[in-house]
VMD Tcl script that draws the C-alpha trace (Angstrom):
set ca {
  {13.64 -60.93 -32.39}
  {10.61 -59.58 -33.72}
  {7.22 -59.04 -31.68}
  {4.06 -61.14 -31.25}
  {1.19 -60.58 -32.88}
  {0.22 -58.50 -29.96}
  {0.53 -54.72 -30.65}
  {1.79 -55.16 -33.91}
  {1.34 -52.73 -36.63}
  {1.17 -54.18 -40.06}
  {0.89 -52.00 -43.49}
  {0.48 -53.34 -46.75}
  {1.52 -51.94 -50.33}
  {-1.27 -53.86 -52.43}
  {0.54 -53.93 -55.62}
  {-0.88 -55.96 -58.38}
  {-4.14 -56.00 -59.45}
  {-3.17 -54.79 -62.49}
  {-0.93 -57.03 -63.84}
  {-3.02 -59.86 -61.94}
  {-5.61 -58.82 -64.54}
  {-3.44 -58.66 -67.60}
  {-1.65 -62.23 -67.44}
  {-5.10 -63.48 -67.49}
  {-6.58 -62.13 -70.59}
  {-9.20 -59.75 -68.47}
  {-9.79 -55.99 -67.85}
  {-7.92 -54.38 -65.05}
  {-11.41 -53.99 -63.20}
  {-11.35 -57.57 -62.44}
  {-8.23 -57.37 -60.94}
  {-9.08 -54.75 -58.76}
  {-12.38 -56.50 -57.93}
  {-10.61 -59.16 -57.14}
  {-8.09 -57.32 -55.17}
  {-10.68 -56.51 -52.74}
  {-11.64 -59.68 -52.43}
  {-7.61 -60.21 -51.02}
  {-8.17 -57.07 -48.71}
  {-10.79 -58.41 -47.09}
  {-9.32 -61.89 -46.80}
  {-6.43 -60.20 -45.20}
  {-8.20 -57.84 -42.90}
  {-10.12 -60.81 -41.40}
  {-7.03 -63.35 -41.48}
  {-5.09 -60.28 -39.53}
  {-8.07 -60.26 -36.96}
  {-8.03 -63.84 -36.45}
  {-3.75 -63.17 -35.73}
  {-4.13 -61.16 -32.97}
  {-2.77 -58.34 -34.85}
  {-3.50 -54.91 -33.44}
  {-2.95 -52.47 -36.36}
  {-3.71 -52.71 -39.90}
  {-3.17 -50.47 -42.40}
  {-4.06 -50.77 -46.24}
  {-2.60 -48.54 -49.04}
  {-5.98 -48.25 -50.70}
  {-5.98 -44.92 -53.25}
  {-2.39 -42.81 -53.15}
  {-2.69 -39.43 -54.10}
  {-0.39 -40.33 -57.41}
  {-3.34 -43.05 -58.22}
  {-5.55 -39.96 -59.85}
  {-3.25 -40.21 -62.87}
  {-4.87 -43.40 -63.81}
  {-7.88 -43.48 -66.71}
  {-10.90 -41.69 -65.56}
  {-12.45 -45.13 -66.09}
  {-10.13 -46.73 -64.01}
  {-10.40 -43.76 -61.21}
  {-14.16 -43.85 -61.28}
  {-14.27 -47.98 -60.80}
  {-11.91 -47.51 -57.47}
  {-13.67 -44.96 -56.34}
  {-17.23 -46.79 -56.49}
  {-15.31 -50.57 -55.43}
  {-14.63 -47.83 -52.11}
  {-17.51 -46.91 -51.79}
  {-19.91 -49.93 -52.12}
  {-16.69 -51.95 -49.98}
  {-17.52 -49.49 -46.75}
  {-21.17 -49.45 -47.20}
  {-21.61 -53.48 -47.42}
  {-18.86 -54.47 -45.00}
  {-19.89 -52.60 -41.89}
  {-21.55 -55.26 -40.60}
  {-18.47 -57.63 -40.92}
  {-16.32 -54.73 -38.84}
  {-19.32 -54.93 -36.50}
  {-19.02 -58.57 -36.14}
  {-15.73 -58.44 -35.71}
  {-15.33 -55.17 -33.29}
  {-13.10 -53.61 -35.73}
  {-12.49 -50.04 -35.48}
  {-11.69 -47.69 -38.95}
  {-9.81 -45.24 -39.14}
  {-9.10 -43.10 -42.16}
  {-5.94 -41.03 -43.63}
  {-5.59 -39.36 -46.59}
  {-6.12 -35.74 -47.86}
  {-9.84 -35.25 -48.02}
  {-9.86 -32.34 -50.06}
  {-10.67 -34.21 -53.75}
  {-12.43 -36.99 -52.82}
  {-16.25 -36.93 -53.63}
  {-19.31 -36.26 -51.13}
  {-20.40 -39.29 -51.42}
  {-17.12 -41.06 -50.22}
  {-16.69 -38.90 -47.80}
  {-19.79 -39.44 -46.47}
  {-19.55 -43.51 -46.40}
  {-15.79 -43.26 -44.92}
  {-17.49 -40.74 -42.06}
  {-20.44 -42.97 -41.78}
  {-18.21 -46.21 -41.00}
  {-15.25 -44.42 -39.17}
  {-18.30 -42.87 -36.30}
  {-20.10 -46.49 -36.52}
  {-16.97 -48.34 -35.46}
  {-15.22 -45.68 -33.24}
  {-16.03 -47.24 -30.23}
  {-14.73 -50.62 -31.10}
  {-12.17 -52.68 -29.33}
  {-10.79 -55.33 -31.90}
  {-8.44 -54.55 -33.86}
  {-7.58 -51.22 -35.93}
  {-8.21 -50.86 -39.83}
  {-6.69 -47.75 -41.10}
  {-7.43 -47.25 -44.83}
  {-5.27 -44.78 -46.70}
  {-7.10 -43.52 -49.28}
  {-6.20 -40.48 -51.53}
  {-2.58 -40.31 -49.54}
  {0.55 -39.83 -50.29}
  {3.13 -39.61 -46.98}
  {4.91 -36.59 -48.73}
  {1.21 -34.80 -48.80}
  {0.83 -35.96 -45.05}
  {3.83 -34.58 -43.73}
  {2.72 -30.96 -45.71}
  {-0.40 -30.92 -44.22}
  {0.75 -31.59 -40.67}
  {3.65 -28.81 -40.94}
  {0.56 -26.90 -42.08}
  {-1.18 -27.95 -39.09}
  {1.78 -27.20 -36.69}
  {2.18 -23.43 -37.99}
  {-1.63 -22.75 -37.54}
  {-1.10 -23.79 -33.88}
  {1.49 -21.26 -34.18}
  {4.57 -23.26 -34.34}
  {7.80 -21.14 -36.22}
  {9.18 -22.17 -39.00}
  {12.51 -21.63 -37.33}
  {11.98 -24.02 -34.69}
  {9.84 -26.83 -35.86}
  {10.61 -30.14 -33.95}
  {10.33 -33.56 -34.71}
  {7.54 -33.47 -32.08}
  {5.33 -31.23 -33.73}
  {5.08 -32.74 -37.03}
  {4.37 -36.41 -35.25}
  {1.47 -34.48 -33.25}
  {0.21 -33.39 -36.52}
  {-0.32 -36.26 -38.56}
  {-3.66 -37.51 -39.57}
  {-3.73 -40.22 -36.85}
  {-0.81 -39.43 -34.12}
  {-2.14 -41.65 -31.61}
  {-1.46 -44.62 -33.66}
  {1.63 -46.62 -33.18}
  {4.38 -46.62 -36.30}
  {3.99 -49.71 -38.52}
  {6.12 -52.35 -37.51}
  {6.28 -54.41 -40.60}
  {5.39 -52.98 -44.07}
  {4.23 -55.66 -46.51}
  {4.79 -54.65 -50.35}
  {3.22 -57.40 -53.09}
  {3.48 -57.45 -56.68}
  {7.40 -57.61 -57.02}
  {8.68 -53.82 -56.51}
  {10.79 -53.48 -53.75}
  {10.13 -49.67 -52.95}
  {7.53 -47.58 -50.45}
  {5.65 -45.16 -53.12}
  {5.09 -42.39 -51.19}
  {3.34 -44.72 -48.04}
  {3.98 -43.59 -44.40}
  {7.28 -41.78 -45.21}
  {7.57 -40.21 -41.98}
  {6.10 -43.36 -39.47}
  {8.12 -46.06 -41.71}
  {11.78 -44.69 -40.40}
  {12.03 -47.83 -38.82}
  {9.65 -50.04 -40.11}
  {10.67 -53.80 -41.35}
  {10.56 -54.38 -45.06}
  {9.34 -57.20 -46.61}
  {8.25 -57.93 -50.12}
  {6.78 -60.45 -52.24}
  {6.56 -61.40 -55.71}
  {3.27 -62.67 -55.03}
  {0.54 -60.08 -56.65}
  {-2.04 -58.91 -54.34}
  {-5.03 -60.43 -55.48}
  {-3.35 -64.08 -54.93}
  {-2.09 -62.63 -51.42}
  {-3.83 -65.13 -48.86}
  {-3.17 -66.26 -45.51}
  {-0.66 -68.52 -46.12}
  {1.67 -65.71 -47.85}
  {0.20 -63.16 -44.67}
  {1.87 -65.97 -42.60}
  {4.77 -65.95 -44.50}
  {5.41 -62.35 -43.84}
  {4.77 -62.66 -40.08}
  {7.35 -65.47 -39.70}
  {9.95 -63.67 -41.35}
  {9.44 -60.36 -39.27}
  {9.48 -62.56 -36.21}
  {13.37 -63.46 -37.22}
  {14.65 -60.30 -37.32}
  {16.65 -58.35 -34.73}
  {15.09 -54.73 -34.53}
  {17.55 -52.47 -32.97}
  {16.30 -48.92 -33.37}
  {19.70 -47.84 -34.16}
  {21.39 -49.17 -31.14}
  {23.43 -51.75 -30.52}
}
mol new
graphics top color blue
foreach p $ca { graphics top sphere $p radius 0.5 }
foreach p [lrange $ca 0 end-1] q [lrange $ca 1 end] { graphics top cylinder $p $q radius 0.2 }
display resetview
């Protein structure tokens, strides 16, 4: 049977927006507004769950393909999200953690995810890691990278060395990944930590995600056997 809320890592594909946006006769902005508006539900509903680990698919390093319009709106709903929500992670003891390629992001949202990831570090609620600009192929790259600056061989790479090398190794592999909006595939999210991860997705489009569908999730996870390969 699956775990309790206790120590459990949940990671959510927030599919949606989008199409949220379109069935409704408005701009895909407002779904995305809107989308954050779910986030945030979610992060706080998680919180109030006991959960330990959360971690959001928030900008994938495919995402840049979008319109420069539609590029330049995420990027600012980012930025303006960190800067006038730190006080509801302080509130709330929630620590931030960020992954993601930083090379390509903008000063300015580096400096607000720096800024909120050093004003939280020391908190002991629960964990909010926001990938943003990352793609799990362009993760596992950059930690081989890592590995052979340390001086690792190409020859003799280990499993080991590549989990020691990702952009947060101290952080427990997601036990349940959450996808919305209908597709039943990862997109490039935590390839390497999602080897044994439970599945579960949702018609339901992000921005109509609430706790009720969260709950939904968590009671179906809770059913499942997870063997780890054995018996």
């Amino acid at each position: 049977m699956g775990t309790s809320s206790a120590s459990l890592h949940v990671a959510i594909i927030m599919d949606g927006n989008g199409r949220w946006a379109t069935r409704r006769g408005l701009q895909r902005t407002e779904g995305h507004r809107q989308g954050l508006e779910a986030a945030k539900r979610i992060v706080a509903a998680c919180s109030e769950r006991g959960v330990s680990y959360l971690s959001l698919y928030t900008f994938s390093t495919e995402n840049w393909k979008r319109t420069k319009e539609e590029v330049g709106f995420l990027m600012g709903l980012i930025r303006t999200h960190l800067a006038a929500e730190l006080d509801f992670y302080r509130k709330n003891r929630i620590k931030l953690l960020h992954s993601g390629n930083r090379s390509g992001l903008s000063s300015d949202i580096l400096r607000e995810i720096d800024n909120v990831v050093r004003d939280t570090a020391d908190f002991p609620g629960m964990v909010v890691n926001l990938a943003i600009n990352y793609g799990g192929r362009d993760e596992i790259v950059r930690a081989v990278g890592r590995s052979l600056a340390e001086g690792g061989a190409t020859d003799h790479l280990a499993e080991k060395d590549i989990a020691s090398n990702l952009d947060h190794p101290g952080l427990p592999d997601p036990d349940l990944i959450i996808r919305t909006g209908g597709e039943m595939r990862l997109s490039n999210f935590l390839l390497w930590q999602s080897a044994y991860s439970e599945l579960y997705f949702t018609d339901c489009l992000w921005p109509d995600f609430d706790e009720h569908e969260l709950d939904k999730a968590l009671t179906d996870y809770r059913s499942r056997e997870r063997r780890f390969g054995g018996l």
